[in-house]
N, C-alpha and C positions, 0 to 999 in steps of 0.2 A: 504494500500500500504506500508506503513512506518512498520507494524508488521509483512508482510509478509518477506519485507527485513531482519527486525533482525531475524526473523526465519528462513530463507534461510542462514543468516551471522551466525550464532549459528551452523547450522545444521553442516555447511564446517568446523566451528571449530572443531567442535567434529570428523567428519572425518578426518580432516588432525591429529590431538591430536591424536586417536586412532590407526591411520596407523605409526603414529611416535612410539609411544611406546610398539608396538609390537617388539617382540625376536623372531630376526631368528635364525634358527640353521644351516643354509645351504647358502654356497658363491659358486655360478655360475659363467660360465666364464664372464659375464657382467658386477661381481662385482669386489669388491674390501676393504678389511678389513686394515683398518687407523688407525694407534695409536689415543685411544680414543673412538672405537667402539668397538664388542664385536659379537662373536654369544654368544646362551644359548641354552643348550641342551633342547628338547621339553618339557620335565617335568620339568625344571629349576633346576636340579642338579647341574649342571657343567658351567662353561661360558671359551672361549676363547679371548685370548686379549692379550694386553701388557701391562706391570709391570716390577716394580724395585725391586729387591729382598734385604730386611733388610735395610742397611745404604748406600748403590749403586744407582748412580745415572742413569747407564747403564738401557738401554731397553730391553727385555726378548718378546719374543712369548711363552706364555704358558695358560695352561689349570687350573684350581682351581675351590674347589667348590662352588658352587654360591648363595648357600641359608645361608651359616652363617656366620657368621659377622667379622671371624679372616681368614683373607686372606690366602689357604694350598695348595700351587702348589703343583699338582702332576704330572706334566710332563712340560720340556721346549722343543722348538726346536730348537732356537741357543743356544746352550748352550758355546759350543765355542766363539761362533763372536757376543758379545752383540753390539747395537748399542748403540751410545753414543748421540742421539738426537730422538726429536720426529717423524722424517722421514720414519718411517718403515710403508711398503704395502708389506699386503697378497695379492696373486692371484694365481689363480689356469686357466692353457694353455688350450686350444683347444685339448694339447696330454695328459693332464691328469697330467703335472708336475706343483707341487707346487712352487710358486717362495716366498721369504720372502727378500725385496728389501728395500735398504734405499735410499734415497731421487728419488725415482722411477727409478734408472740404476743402480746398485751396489748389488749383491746376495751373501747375506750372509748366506742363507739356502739357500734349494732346498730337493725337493725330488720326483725322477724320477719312472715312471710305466713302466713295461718291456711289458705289454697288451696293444693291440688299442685300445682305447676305440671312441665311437660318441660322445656323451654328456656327459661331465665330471662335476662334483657337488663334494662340498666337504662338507664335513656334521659332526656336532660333537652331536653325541649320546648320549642318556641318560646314557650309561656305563661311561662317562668321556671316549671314546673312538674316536678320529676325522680320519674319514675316505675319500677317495674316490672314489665314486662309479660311475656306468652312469647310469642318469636320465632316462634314455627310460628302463633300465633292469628290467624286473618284478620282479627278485627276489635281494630284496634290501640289503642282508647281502652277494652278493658277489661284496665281496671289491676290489679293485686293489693296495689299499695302505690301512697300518692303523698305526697308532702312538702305537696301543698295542704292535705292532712288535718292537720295538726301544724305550724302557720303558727309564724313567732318574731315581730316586730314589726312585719310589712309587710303588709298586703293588697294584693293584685296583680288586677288583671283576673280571670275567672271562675274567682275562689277561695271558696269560702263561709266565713262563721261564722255560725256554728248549731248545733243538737244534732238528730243521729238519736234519734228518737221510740221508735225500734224496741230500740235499746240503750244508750241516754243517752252515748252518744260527745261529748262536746265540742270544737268547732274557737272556740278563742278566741284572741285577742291578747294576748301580753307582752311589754313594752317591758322592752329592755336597760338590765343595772342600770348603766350609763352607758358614755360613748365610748367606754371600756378594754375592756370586759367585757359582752360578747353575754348572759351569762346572767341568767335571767326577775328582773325588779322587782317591785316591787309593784303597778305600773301594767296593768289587765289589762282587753280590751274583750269582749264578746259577748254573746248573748241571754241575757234572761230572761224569765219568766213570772211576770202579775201578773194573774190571768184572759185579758188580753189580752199576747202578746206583744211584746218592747220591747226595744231597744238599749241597753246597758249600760256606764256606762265607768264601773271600779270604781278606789279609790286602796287597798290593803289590802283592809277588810273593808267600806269606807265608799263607797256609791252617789254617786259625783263630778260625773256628770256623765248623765244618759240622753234617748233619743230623745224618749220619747213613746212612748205606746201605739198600734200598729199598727189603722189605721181601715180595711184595703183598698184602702187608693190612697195612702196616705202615714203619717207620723209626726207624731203632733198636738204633736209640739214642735219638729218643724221642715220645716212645711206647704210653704215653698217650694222644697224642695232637688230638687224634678223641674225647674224652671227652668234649672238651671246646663247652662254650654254646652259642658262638658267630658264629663261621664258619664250613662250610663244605671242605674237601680239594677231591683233586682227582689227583692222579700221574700214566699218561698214556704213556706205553711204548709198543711199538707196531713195525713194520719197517718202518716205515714212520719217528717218532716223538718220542722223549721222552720230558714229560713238567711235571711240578704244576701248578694247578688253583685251585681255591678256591670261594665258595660262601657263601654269608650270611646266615646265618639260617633264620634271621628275615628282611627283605628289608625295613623295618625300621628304623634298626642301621645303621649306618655308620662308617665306620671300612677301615683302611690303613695300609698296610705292608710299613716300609719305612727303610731306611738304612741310621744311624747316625756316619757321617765322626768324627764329634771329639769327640764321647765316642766310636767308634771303634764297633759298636754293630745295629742289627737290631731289631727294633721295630715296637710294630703292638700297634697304638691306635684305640679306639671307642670315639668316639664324644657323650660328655653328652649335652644334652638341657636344665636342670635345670641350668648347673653354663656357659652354653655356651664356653666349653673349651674342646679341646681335652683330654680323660683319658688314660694314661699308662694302657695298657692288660697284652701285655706281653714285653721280655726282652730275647735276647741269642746274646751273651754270657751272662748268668745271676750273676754268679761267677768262679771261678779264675780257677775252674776245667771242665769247661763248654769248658775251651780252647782247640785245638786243638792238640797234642802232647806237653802237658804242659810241662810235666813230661817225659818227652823221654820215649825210648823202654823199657826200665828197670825200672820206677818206676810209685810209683801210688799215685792216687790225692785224698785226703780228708780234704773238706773246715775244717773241725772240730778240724784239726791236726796243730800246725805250727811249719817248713813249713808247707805247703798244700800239697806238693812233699814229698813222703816217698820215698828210693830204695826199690824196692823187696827184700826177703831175699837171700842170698848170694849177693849181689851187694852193693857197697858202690858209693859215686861220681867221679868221674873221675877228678875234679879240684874245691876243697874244695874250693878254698878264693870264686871260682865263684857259688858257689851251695850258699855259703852261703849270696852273694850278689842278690838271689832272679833269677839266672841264672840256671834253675833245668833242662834244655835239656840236660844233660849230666851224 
């Protein structure tokens, strides 16, 4: 009788133990996600939750990856309206709209579905992508919301940035106005249109840094980037859409486009597992002639020269003291 008990008292431990520390990846309208919880993407890539970003004591709703040990948001949703205590609840309506609430009345995010939906489920994917979808639909990758659409400073594996044609939506990049504080800078990446399509990396109002204009097989300013051994890209322009997306060669590596507010520059690292730390890939602007109309209409750029700013021949500067203070747009 007495062994039957502790076996029966064992058994319910291990059940209740086991049902606790299983990872959801999906909040129903029943639930509700509390500073302190968390979902995890099914394969445990990804986890969503709340965090304070560097030396801030402010609370954040965001996403980061979950299997390694140096905490790397790549996406917030308040990024604006941090809360300033432990109070914040996720929940997702009956109409499919997301609410991010502090002390359960007061919405400091939101985000609204233009589709009815029945059964609404909010679910974060193994892409690092958190969507909404409805439960009853057979087919699970039509989404009604998704966080891919409304990137913060990271580009992730098959996310785009582009504009829908159809309604001039924009999916761009903004870099955090620094370590402390996720909210947008001035640093902002994505398409333009200049006859030909092109990649854009603006500082303010000022064109910093761009591709090239899209030729059908590449970007004439930086013709070898199909070389590299880490990713695959693809730039689809069609009348619906023009974007860039990008996938991994190897679904092994782990790899992040991200855009760096205080060196003014986007970067793409790979994550090493030997020293458990993010590595520098790549780097643009990489030097001084990587810049955008460095050297204005009339002159030309060679790191090797200095300046780096020549005039073309017949041209001289237009206002010496300033050319010569490292001021060469003229």
């Amino acid at each position: 009788m007495e062994m039957g008990f502790y076996f029966y008292t064992a058994c319910c431990f291990l059940v209740i133990f086991s049902k606790g520390s299983t990872a959801i990846d999906t909040l129903s309208q029943s639930d509700s996600l509390t500073d302190g919880m968390t979902l995890v993407s099914g394969d445990g890539s990804f986890q969503l939750g709340f965090f304070s970003p560097g030396s801030s004591k402010n609370r954040y709703l965001g996403i980061w990856y979950n299997n390694i040990p140096m905490q790397t948001v790549v996406w917030v949703a308040n990024r604006v309206n941090p809360i300033n205590d432990s109070t914040g609840l996720l929940k997702i309506q009956s109409n499919g709209k997301i609410l991010l609430l502090v002390q359960n009345t007061t919405a400091v995010w939101c985000a609204n579905l233009t589709a009815r939906v029945e059964n609404p489920v909010l679910q974060l994917l193994d892409s690092g992508n958190l969507v909404v979808r409805d439960g009853k639909d057979s087919e699970p990758e039509n989404y009604l919301w998704q966080s891919f659409d409304y990137p913060s400073d990271t580009m992730l594996p098959g996310m785009k940035i582009g504009i829908d044609l159809r309604t001039g939506f924009h999916r761009r990049l903004a870099a955090w106005k620094n370590w402390d504080d996720p909210s947008p800078g001035d640093l902002t990446f994505g398409v333009e249109f200049h006859g030909s399509p092109e990649m854009v990396l603006r500082k303010g109002s000022e064109k910093y840094q761009r591709s090239g204009l899209w030729n059908g097989d590449g970007f004439s300013g930086t013709p070898k980037l199909r070389l590299n051994p880490i990713f695959d890209y693809d730039f689809i322009w069609n009348d619906n859409e023009v974007y860039y997306i990008y996938s991994l060669k190897n679904k092994s590596v782990m790899s992040r486009f991200v855009l760096n507010q205080t060196q003014s520059v986007r970067q793409r690292y790979t994550w090493n597992p030997e020293t458990q730390t993010w590595k520098l890939f790549s780097i643009m602007p990489s030097d001084l002639c990587d810049r955008s109309g460095l050297c204005g209409p009339n002159g030309d750029c060679d790191n090797n020269k200095l300046p780096a700013c020549q005039c073309l021949t017949g041209f001289r500067p237009k206002w010496l003291e300033r050319w010569n203070s490292s001021d060469w747009s003229d």
